[in-house]
C-alpha positions as CSV (number, residue, x, y, z in Angstrom):
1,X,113.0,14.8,40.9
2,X,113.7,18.4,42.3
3,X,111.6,21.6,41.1
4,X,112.2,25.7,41.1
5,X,109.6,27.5,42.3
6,X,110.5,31.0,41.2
7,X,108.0,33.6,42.4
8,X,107.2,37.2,42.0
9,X,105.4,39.2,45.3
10,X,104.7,42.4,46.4
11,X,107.4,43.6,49.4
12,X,104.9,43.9,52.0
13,X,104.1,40.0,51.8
14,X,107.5,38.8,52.2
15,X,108.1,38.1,55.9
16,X,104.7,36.5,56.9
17,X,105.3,34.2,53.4
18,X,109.0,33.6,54.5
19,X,108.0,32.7,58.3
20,X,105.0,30.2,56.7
21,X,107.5,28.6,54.5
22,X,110.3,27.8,57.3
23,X,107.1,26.5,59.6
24,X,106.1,24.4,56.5
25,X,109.6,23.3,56.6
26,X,111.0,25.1,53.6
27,X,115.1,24.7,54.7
28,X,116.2,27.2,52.1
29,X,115.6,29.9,50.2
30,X,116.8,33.1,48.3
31,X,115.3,36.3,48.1
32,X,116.1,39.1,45.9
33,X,114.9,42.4,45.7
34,X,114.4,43.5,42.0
35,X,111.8,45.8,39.6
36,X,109.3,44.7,36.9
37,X,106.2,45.1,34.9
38,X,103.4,43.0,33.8
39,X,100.6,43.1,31.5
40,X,99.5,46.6,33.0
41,X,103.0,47.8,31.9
42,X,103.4,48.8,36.1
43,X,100.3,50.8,36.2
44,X,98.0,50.0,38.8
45,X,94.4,50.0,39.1
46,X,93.5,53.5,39.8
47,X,96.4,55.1,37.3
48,X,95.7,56.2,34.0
49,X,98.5,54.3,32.1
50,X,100.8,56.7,30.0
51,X,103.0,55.5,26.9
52,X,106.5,54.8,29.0
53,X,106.6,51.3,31.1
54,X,106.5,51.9,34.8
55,X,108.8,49.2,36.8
56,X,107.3,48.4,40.1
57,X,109.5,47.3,43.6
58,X,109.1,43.3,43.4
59,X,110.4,40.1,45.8
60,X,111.7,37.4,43.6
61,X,111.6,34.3,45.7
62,X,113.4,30.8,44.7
63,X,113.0,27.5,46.3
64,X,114.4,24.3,45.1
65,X,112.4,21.3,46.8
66,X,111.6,18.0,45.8
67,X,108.8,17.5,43.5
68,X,106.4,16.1,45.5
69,X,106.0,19.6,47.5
70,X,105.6,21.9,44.8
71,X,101.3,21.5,45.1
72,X,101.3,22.4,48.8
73,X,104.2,25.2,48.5
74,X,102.4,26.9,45.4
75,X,99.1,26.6,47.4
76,X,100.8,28.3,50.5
77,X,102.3,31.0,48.2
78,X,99.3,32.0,46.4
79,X,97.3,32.3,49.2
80,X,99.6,34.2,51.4
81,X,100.6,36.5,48.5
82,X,97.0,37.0,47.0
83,X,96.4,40.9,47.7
84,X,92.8,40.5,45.2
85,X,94.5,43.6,43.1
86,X,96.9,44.0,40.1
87,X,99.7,43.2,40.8
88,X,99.4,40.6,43.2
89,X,102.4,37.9,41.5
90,X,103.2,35.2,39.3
91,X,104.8,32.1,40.7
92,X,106.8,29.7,37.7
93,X,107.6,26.1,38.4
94,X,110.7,24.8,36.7
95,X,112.4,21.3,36.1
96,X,115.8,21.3,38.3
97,X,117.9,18.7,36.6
98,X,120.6,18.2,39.8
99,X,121.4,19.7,43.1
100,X,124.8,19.3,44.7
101,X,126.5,21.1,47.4
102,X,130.0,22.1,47.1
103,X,130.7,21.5,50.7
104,X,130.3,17.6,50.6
105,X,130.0,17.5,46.9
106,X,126.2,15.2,47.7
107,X,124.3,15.5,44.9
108,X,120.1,15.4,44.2
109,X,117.6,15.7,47.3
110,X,120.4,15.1,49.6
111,X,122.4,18.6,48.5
112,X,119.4,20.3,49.9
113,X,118.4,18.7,53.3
Protein backbone atom coordinates (compact mmCIF):
# COMPACT_ATOMS: atom_id res chain seq x y z
CA UNK A 1 0.00 0.00 0.00
CA UNK A 2 1.50 3.48 -0.83
CA UNK A 3 1.28 6.48 1.79
CA UNK A 4 1.58 10.62 1.53
CA UNK A 5 3.58 12.06 3.91
CA UNK A 6 2.73 15.73 3.59
CA UNK A 7 4.84 17.95 5.92
CA UNK A 8 4.97 21.38 7.08
CA UNK A 9 8.86 22.94 8.06
CA UNK A 10 10.48 25.96 8.69
CA UNK A 11 12.73 27.20 5.42
CA UNK A 12 15.89 27.01 7.11
CA UNK A 13 15.48 23.03 7.62
CA UNK A 14 14.82 22.22 4.12
CA UNK A 15 18.14 21.30 2.49
CA UNK A 16 19.84 19.29 5.30
CA UNK A 17 16.08 17.36 5.51
CA UNK A 18 16.09 17.11 1.61
CA UNK A 19 19.93 15.74 1.45
CA UNK A 20 18.92 13.12 4.58
CA UNK A 21 16.02 11.96 2.58
CA UNK A 22 17.84 11.28 -0.95
CA UNK A 23 20.69 9.41 1.40
CA UNK A 24 17.82 7.51 3.06
CA UNK A 25 16.86 6.71 -0.43
CA UNK A 26 13.83 8.92 -0.75
CA UNK A 27 13.69 8.89 -4.98
CA UNK A 28 11.25 11.72 -5.20
CA UNK A 29 9.86 14.45 -3.84
CA UNK A 30 7.98 17.90 -4.23
CA UNK A 31 8.58 20.97 -2.41
CA UNK A 32 6.61 23.98 -2.32
CA UNK A 33 7.09 27.11 -0.84
CA UNK A 34 3.76 28.50 0.74
CA UNK A 35 2.38 30.61 4.08
CA UNK A 36 0.33 29.47 7.13
CA UNK A 37 -0.66 29.66 10.64
CA UNK A 38 -1.25 27.41 13.52
CA UNK A 39 -2.62 27.33 16.80
CA UNK A 40 -0.55 30.58 17.75
CA UNK A 41 -2.42 32.24 14.79
CA UNK A 42 1.58 32.97 13.28
CA UNK A 43 2.73 34.60 16.49
CA UNK A 44 5.79 33.31 17.79
CA UNK A 45 6.96 32.91 21.23
CA UNK A 46 8.29 36.28 22.17
CA UNK A 47 5.31 38.37 20.25
CA UNK A 48 2.44 39.59 21.92
CA UNK A 49 -0.30 38.23 19.59
CA UNK A 50 -2.68 40.97 18.13
CA UNK A 51 -6.38 40.31 16.85
CA UNK A 52 -5.37 39.79 12.83
CA UNK A 53 -3.76 36.19 11.80
CA UNK A 54 -0.09 36.50 11.00
CA UNK A 55 0.85 33.93 8.02
CA UNK A 56 4.37 32.72 8.47
CA UNK A 57 6.97 31.52 5.29
CA UNK A 58 6.51 27.53 5.42
CA UNK A 59 8.14 24.31 3.19
CA UNK A 60 5.37 22.01 2.34
CA UNK A 61 7.08 18.77 1.55
CA UNK A 62 5.29 15.55 -0.17
CA UNK A 63 6.49 12.08 -0.51
CA UNK A 64 4.67 9.23 -1.75
CA UNK A 65 6.53 5.83 -0.54
CA UNK A 66 5.48 2.55 0.21
CA UNK A 67 3.91 2.00 3.48
CA UNK A 68 6.28 0.15 5.08
CA UNK A 69 8.69 3.42 5.29
CA UNK A 70 6.52 5.82 6.55
CA UNK A 71 7.82 4.94 10.52
CA UNK A 72 11.51 5.58 9.62
CA UNK A 73 10.75 8.70 7.11
CA UNK A 74 8.40 10.38 9.89
CA UNK A 75 11.24 9.65 12.43
CA UNK A 76 13.91 11.25 10.14
CA UNK A 77 11.62 14.27 9.50
CA UNK A 78 10.76 15.01 13.01
CA UNK A 79 14.03 14.88 14.16
CA UNK A 80 15.73 16.85 11.46
CA UNK A 81 12.97 19.52 11.56
CA UNK A 82 12.47 19.70 15.43
CA UNK A 83 13.72 23.44 16.17
CA UNK A 84 12.24 22.89 20.23
CA UNK A 85 10.17 26.30 19.42
CA UNK A 86 6.68 27.22 18.09
CA UNK A 87 6.53 26.66 15.06
CA UNK A 88 8.57 23.86 14.47
CA UNK A 89 5.85 21.68 11.89
CA UNK A 90 3.26 19.18 11.46
CA UNK A 91 3.88 16.20 9.30
CA UNK A 92 0.16 14.34 8.03
CA UNK A 93 0.28 10.74 6.72
CA UNK A 94 -2.35 10.00 4.16
CA UNK A 95 -3.75 6.73 2.44
CA UNK A 96 -2.52 6.96 -1.50
CA UNK A 97 -4.96 4.73 -3.27
CA UNK A 98 -2.71 4.26 -6.72
CA UNK A 99 0.44 5.58 -8.30
CA UNK A 100 0.95 5.41 -12.03
CA UNK A 101 3.32 7.18 -14.25
CA UNK A 102 2.21 8.56 -17.46
CA UNK A 103 5.44 7.76 -19.12
CA UNK A 104 5.03 3.90 -19.03
CA UNK A 105 1.55 4.00 -17.73
CA UNK A 106 3.09 1.29 -14.54
CA UNK A 107 0.89 1.58 -11.90
CA UNK A 108 1.36 1.08 -7.68
CA UNK A 109 5.00 0.81 -6.10
CA UNK A 110 6.45 0.38 -9.49
CA UNK A 111 5.24 4.17 -10.81
CA UNK A 112 7.51 5.39 -8.18
CA UNK A 113 10.91 3.41 -8.33
Amino acid sequence: MLKKIECYIQPFKLETLKNALVEEGIEGMSISQVEGFGRQKGFLEDEVPSENVKLLPKIKLEIILDDNRVEEVAKLIVGLAHTGKIGSGKIFILPVEDAIRVRTSESGICALI
